[in-house]
C-alpha positions as YAML, in Angstrom:
chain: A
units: angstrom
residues:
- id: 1
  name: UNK
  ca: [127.50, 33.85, 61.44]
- id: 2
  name: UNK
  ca: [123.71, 33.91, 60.90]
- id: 3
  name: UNK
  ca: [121.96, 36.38, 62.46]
- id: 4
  name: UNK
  ca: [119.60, 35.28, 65.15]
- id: 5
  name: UNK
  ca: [115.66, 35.31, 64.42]
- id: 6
  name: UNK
  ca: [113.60, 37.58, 66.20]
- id: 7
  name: UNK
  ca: [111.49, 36.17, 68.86]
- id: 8
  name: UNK
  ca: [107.75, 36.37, 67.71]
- id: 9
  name: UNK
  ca: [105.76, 39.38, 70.06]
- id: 10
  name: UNK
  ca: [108.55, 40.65, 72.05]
- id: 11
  name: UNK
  ca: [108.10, 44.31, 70.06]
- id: 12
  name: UNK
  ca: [104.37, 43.86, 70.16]
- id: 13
  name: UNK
  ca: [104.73, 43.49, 74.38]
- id: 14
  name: UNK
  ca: [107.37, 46.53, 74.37]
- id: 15
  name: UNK
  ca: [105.12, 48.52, 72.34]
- id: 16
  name: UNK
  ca: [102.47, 47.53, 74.53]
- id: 17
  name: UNK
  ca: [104.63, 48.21, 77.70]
- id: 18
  name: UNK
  ca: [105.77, 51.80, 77.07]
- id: 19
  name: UNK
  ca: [102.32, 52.56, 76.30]
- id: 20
  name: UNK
  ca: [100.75, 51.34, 79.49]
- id: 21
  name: UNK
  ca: [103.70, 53.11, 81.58]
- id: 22
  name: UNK
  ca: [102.67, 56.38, 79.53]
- id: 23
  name: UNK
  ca: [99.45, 56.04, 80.94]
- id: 24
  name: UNK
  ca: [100.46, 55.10, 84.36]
- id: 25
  name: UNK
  ca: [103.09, 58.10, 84.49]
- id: 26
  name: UNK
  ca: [100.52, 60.67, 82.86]
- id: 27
  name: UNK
  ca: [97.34, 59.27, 85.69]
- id: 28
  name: UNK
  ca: [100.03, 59.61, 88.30]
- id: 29
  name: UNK
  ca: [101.03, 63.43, 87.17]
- id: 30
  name: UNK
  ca: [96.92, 64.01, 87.80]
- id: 31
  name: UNK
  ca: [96.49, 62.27, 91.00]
- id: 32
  name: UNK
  ca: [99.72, 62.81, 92.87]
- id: 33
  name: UNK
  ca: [98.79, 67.22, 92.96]
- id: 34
  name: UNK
  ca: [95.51, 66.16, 94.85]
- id: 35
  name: UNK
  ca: [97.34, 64.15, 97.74]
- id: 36
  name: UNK
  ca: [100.39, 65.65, 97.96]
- id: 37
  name: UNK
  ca: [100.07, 69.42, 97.61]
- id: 38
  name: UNK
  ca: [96.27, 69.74, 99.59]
- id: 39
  name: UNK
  ca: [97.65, 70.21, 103.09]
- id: 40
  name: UNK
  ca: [101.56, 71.66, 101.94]
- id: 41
  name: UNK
  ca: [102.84, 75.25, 103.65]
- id: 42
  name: UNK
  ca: [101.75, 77.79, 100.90]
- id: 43
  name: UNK
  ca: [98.35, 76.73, 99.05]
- id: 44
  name: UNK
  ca: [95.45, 78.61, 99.37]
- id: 45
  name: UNK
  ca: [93.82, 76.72, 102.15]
- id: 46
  name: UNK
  ca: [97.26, 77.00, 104.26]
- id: 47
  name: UNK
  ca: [97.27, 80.91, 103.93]
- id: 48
  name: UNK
  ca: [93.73, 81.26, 104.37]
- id: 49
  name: UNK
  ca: [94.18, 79.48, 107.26]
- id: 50
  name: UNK
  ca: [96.86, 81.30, 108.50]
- id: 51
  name: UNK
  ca: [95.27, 85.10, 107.54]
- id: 52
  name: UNK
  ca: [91.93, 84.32, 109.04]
- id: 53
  name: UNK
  ca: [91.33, 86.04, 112.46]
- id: 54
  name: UNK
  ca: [88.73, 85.04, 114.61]
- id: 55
  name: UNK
  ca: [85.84, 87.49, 115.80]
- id: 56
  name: UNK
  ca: [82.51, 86.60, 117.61]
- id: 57
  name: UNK
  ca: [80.81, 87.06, 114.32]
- id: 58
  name: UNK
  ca: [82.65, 84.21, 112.11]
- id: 59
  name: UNK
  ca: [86.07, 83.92, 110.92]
- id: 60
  name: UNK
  ca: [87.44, 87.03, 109.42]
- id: 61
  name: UNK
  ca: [89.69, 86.44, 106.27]
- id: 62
  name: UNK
  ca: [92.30, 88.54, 104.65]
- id: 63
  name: UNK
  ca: [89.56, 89.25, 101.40]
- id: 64
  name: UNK
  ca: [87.60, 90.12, 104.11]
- id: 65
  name: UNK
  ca: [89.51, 92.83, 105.36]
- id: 66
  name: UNK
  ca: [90.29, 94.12, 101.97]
- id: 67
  name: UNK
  ca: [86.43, 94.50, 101.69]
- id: 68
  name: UNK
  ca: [85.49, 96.44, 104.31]
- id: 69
  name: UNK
  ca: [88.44, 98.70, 103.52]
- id: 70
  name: UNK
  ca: [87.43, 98.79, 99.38]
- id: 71
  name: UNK
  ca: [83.75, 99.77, 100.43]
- id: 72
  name: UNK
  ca: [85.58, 102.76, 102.62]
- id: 73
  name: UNK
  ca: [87.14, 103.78, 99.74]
- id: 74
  name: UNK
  ca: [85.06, 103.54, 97.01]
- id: 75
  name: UNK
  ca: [82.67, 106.57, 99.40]
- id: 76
  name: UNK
  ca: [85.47, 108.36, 99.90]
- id: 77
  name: UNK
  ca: [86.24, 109.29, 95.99]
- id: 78
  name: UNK
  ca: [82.31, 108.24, 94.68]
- id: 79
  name: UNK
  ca: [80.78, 110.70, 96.71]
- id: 80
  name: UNK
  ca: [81.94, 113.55, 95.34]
- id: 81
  name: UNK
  ca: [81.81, 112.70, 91.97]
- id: 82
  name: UNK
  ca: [77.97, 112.08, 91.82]
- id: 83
  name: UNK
  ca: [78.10, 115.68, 93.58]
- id: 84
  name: UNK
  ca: [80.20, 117.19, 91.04]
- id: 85
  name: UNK
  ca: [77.77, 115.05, 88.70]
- id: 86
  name: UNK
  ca: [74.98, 117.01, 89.50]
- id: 87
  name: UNK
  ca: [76.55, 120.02, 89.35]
- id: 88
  name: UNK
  ca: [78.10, 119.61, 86.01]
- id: 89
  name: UNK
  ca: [76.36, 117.04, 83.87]
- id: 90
  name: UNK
  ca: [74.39, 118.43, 80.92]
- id: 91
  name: UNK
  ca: [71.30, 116.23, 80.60]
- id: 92
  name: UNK
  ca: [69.13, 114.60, 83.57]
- id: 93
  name: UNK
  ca: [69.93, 111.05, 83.29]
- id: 94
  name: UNK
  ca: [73.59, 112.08, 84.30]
- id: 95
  name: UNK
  ca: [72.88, 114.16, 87.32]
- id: 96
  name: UNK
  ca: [70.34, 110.95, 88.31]
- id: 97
  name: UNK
  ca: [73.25, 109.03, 88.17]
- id: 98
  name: UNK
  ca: [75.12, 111.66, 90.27]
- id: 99
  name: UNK
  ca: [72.11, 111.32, 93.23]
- id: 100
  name: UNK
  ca: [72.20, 107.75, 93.14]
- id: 101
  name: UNK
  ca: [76.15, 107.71, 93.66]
- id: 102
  name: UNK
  ca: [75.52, 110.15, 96.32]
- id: 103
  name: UNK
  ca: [72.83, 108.12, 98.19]
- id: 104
  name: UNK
  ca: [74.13, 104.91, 97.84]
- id: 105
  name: UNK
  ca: [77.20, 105.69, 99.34]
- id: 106
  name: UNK
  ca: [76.37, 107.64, 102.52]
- id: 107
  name: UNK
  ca: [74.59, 104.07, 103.21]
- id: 108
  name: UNK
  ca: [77.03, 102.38, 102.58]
- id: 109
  name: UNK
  ca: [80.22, 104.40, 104.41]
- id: 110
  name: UNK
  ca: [77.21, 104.22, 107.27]
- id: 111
  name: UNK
  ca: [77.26, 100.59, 107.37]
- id: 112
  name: UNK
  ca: [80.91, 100.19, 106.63]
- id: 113
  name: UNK
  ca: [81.89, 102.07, 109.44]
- id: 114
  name: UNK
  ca: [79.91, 100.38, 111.62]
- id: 115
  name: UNK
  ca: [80.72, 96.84, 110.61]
- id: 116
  name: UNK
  ca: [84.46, 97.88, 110.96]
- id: 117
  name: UNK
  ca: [84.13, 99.14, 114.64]
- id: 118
  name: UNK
  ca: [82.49, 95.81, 116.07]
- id: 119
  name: UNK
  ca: [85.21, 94.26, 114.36]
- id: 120
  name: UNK
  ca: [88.28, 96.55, 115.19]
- id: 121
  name: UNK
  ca: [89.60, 97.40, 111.81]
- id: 122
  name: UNK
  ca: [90.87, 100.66, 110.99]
- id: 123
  name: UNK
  ca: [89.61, 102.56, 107.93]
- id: 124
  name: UNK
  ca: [91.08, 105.12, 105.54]
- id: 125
  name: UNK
  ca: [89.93, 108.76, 105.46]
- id: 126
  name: UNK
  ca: [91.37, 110.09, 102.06]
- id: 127
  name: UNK
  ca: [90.98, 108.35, 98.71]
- id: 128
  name: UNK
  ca: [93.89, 106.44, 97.35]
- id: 129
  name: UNK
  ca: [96.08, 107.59, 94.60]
- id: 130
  name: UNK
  ca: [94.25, 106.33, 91.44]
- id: 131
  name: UNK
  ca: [90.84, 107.48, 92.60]
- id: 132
  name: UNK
  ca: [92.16, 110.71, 93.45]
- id: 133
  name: UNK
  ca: [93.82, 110.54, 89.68]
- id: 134
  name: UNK
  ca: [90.12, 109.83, 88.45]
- id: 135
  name: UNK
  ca: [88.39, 112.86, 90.63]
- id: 136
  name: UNK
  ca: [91.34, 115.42, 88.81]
- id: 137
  name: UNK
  ca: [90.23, 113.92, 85.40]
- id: 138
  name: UNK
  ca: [86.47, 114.64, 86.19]
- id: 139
  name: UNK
  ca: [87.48, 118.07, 87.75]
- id: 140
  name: UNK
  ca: [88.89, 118.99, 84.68]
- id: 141
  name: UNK
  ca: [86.11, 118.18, 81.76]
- id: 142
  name: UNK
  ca: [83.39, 120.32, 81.07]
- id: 143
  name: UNK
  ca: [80.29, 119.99, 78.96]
- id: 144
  name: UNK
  ca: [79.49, 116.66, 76.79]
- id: 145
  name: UNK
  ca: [83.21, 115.76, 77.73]
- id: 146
  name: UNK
  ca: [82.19, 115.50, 81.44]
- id: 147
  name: UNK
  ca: [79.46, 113.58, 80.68]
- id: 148
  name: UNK
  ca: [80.88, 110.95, 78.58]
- id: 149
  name: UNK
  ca: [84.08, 110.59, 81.27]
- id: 150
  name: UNK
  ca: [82.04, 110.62, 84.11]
- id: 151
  name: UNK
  ca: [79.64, 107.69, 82.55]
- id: 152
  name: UNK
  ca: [82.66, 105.75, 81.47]
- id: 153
  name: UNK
  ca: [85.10, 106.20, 84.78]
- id: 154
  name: UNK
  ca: [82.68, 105.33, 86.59]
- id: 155
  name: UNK
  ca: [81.03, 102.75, 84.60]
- id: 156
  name: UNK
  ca: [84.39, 101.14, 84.63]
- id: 157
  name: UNK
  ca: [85.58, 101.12, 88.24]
- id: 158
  name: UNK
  ca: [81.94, 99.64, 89.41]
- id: 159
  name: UNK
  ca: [82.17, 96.81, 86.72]
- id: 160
  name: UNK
  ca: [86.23, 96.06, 88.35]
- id: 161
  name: UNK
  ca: [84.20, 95.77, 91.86]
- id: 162
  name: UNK
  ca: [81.42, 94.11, 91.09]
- id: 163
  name: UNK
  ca: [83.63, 90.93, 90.64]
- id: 164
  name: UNK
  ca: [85.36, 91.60, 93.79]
- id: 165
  name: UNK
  ca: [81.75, 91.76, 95.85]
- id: 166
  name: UNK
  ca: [80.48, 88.45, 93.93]
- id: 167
  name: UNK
  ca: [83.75, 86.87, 95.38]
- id: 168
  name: UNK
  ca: [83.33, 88.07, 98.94]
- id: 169
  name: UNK
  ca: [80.00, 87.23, 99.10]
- id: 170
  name: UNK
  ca: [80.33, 83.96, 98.22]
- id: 171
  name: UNK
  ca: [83.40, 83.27, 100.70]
- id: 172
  name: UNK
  ca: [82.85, 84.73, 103.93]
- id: 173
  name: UNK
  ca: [82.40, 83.20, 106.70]
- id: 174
  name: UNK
  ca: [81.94, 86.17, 108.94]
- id: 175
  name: UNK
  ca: [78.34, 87.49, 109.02]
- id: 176
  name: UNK
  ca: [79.07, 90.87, 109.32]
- id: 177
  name: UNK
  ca: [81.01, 90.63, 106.20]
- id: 178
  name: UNK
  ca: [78.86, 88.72, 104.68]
- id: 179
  name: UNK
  ca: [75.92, 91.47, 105.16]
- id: 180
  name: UNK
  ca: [77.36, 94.21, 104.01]
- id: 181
  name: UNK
  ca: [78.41, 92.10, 100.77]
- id: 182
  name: UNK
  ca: [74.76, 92.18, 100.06]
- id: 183
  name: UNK
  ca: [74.51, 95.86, 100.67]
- id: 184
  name: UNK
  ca: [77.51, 96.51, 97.99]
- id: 185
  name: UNK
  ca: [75.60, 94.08, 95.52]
- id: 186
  name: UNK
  ca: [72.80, 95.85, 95.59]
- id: 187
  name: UNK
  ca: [74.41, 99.31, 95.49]
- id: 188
  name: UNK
  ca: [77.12, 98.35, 92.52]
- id: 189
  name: UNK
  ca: [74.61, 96.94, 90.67]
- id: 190
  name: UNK
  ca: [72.40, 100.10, 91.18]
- id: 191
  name: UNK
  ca: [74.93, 102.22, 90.05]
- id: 192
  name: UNK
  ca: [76.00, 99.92, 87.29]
- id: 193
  name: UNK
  ca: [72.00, 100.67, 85.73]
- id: 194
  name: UNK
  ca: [72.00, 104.43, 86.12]
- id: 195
  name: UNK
  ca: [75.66, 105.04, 84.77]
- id: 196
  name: UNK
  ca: [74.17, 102.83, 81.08]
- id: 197
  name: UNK
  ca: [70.90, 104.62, 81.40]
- id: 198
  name: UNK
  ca: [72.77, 107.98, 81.03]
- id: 199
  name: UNK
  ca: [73.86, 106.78, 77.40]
- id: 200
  name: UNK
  ca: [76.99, 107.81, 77.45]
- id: 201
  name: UNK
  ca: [78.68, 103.92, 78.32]
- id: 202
  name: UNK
  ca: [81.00, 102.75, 75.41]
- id: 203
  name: UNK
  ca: [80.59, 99.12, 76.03]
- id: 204
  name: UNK
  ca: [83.58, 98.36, 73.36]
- id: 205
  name: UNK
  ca: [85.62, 100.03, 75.19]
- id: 206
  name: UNK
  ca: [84.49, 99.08, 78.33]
- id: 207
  name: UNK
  ca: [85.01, 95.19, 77.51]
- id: 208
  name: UNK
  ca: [88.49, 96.12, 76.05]
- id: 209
  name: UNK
  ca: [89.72, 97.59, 79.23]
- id: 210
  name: UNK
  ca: [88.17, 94.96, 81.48]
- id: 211
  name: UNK
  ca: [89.76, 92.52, 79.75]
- id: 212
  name: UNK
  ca: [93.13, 94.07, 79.23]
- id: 213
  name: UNK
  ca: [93.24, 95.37, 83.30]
- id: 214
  name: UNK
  ca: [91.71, 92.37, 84.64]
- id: 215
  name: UNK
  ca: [91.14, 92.77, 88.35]
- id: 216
  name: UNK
  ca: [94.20, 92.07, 90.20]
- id: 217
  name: UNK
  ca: [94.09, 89.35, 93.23]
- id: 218
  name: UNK
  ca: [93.95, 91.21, 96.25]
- id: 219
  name: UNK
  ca: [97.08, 91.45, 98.33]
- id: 220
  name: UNK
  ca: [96.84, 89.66, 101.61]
- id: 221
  name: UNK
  ca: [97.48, 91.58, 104.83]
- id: 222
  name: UNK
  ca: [98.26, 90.84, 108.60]
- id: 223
  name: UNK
  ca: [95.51, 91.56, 110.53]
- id: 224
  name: UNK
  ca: [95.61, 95.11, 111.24]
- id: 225
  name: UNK
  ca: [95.22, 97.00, 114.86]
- id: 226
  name: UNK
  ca: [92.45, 97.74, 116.59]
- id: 227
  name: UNK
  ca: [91.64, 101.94, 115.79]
- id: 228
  name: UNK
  ca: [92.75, 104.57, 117.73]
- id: 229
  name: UNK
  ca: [89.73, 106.78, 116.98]
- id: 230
  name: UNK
  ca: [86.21, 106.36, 114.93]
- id: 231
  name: UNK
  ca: [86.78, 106.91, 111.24]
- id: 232
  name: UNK
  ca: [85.38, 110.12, 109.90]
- id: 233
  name: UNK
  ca: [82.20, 110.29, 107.85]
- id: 234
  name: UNK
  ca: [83.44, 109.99, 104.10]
- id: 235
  name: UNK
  ca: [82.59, 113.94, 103.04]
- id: 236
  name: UNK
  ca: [83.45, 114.93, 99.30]
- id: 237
  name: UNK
  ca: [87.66, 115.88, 99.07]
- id: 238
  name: UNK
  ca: [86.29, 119.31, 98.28]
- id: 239
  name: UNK
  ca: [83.21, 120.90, 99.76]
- id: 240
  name: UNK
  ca: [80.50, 121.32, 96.25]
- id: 241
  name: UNK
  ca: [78.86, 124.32, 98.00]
- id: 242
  name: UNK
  ca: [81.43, 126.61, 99.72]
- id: 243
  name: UNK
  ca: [78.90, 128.06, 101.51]
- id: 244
  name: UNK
  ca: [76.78, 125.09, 102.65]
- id: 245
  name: UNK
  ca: [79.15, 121.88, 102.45]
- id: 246
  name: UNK
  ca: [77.75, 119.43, 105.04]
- id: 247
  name: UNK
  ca: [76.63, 116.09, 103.11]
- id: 248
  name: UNK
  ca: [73.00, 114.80, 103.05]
- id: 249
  name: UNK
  ca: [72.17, 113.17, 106.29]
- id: 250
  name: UNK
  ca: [72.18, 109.30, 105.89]
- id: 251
  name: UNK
  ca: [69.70, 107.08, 105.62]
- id: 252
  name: UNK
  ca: [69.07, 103.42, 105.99]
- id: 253
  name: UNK
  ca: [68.00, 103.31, 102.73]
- id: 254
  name: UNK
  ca: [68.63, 104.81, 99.22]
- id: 255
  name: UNK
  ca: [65.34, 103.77, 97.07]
- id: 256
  name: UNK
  ca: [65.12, 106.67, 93.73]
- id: 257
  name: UNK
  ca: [63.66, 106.95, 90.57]
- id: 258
  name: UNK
  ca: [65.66, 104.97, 88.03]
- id: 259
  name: UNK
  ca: [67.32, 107.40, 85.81]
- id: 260
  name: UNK
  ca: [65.55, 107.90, 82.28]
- id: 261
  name: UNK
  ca: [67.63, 106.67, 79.54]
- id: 262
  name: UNK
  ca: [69.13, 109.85, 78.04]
- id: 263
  name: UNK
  ca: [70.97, 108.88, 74.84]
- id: 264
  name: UNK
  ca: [74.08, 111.14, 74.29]
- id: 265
  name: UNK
  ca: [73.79, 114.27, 71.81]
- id: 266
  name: UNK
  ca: [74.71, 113.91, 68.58]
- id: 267
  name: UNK
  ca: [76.98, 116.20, 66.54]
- id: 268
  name: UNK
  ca: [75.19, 117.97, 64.25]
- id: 269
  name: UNK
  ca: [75.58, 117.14, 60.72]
- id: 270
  name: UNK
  ca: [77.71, 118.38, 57.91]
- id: 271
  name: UNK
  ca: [77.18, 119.39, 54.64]
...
């Protein structure tokens, strides 16, 4: 028996067919996520939705709550490392630094603590295990050492937040939130200056660890309770002066000298 002839174009239309399905199936895989998943039980617009509490001042967000708490902390451990700072740095630029920290934060703890009691959020007194971690490293370096883990610790931890504040900032919808985001900008980014000016910033380093410990996403919370009592003024975890330990007074604002670049000392040379 002869074998049949093929029909002229029928594998130029298959050809043609499977590649216009491709398409079809691959347009389809792009369009059907924006339809079908926008209003589903578990996307970020569902659990914002569902984590967002509502105050007189704007809705307040789980990030939101996170904030106010971060800015808490980050007094509680700051504090008294730019007062150890200018007790134990060796050159000027680094005990600047230490008075800026100082400053900055007892305005900002001032202005945390008030934004959390009009909204009734509770706020932590002690620091939180890796800060505390970061004071005992601090604690126990002396001389050039201090100066150089000091500058980089702290260097470090404002460059993690910075990223956080950017975010808050531009997603609040609660105005007290929303304020005191521009209060941490300005502050971070403050302390961000004075830490480089001291010198002592290894920027290698720094980029390595940013990008190896990438900010985590913060953790999403219920809202929490309303306090039971007015948290305490963030004070250093141990008193600098044993005889005199009461903290500057605060002020509503923190405007100092920039620090003078102080470039680190070098090790003398060898013959």
């Amino acid at each position: 028996m002869r074998p049949r002839p093929p029909v002229k174009g029928r594998g130029i239309f298959t050809g043609t067919g499977l590649i216009i399905t491709g398409l079809v199936a691959t347009l389809f895989a792009l369009v059907f996520p924006l339809w079908s998943y926008a209003d589903r039980a578990g996307t970020g617009v569902d659990v914002l939705n569902a984590q967002t509490m509502s105050t007189r001042y704007g809705p307040l967000s789980a990030l939101d709550r996170e904030f106010v708490t971060k800015v808490r902390l980050a007094g509680l451990w700051e504090l008294p490392a730019g007062q150890h700072a200018q007790q134990k740095g060796t050159t000027p630029a680094v005990r600047t630094a230490g008075q800026h920290l100082i400053e900055g934060h007892l305005f900002l703890d001032e202005r945390v603590r008030d934004v959390a009691a009009k909204l009734g959020l509770e706020l932590p007194n002690e620091p939180n295990d890796q800060q505390r971690q970061w004071l005992d490293v601090l604690n126990g370096a002396q001389g050039v050492d201090y100066d150089r883990q000091f500058a980089n610790i702290l260097r470090l931890a404002h460059g993690k937040v910075f990223s956080v504040v950017a975010e808050v900032r531009a997603s609040t919808r609660n105005s007290l939130v929303r304020a005191l985001a521009d209060d941490a900008n300005t502050t971070v980014l403050d302390h961000i200056k004075v830490l480089e000016a001291t010198g002592y910033v290894d920027f290698d380093a720094l980029a390595r660890d940013m990008a190896i410990g990438d900010t985590p996403p913060l953790t999403a919370s219920p809202p929490p309770p309303a306090p039971l009592a007015d948290p305490r003024p963030a004070v250093p975890v141990t008193p600098v002066n044993p005889v005199t330990p009461e903290s500057p007074s605060p002020s509503a604002s923190y405007p100092l000298p920039p620090a003078a670049a102080s470039p680190p000392p070098q090790a003398p040379e060898t013959s």
